[in-house]
N, C-alpha and C positions, 0 to 999 in steps of 0.2 A: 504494500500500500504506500504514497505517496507522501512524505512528511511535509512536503513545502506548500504550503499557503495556492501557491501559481499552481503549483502541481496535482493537485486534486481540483483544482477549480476546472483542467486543461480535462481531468478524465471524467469529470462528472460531465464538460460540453461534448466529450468523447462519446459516450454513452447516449445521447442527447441525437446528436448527429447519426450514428448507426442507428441509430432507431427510424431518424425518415430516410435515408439514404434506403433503409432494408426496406419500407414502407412502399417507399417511389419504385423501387427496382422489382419487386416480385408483383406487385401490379401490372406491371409492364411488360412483364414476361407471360404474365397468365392471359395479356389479352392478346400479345404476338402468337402463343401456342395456342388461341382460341383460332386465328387468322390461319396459322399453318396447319390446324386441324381441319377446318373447311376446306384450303385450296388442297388439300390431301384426297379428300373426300370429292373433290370436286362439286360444293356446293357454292356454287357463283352468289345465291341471295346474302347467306350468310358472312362469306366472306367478305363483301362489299359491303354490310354492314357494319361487321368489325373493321375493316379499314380503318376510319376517321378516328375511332376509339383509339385504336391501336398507337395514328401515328402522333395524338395528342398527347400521351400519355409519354411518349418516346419524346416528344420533343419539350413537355416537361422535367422529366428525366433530365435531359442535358440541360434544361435553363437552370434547376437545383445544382448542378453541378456532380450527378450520383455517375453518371456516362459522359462520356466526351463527346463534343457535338459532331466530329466528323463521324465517330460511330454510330451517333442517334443518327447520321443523313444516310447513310451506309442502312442501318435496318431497315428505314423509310424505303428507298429506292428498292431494297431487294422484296419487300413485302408488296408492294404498289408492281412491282412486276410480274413476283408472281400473281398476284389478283387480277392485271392484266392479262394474264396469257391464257386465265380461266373463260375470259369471254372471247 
């Protein structure tokens, strides 16, 4: 445990932070694995409708800072294509 004053202040924001970071990031994943489950499936309504979910959440992700935003464009691009290639 931390004896310095700064130092527990740093792990109790530590704790603070993992907590939306984990918050942000399995949101985000459970609605890409909602979208790759559809374009799997090939169901073109579903998948177009998790689109815009998906790539909100992806591009809050990087505005938090939980992803790096060329990866959030990186997810974008490859889910939006595949969901394209479904129609």
């Amino acid at each position: 445990m931390a004896n310095v004053a700064s130092a527990q202040k740093r792990n109790r924001q530590r704790i603070t932070h993992r907590a939306r970071n984990l918050f942000h990031l399995t949101t985000m994943r459970s609605h890409v694995k909602k979208v790759r489950a559809a374009v799997d499936e090939k169901d073109t309504a579903v998948a177009k409708a998790e689109l815009p979910v998906a790539v909100r959440l992806i591009d809050k992700a990087a505005q938090k800072g939980v992803i790096d935003r060329k990866t959030a464009s990186r997810k974008i691009s490859r889910l939006t294509v595949a969901v394209n290639a479904l129609a």
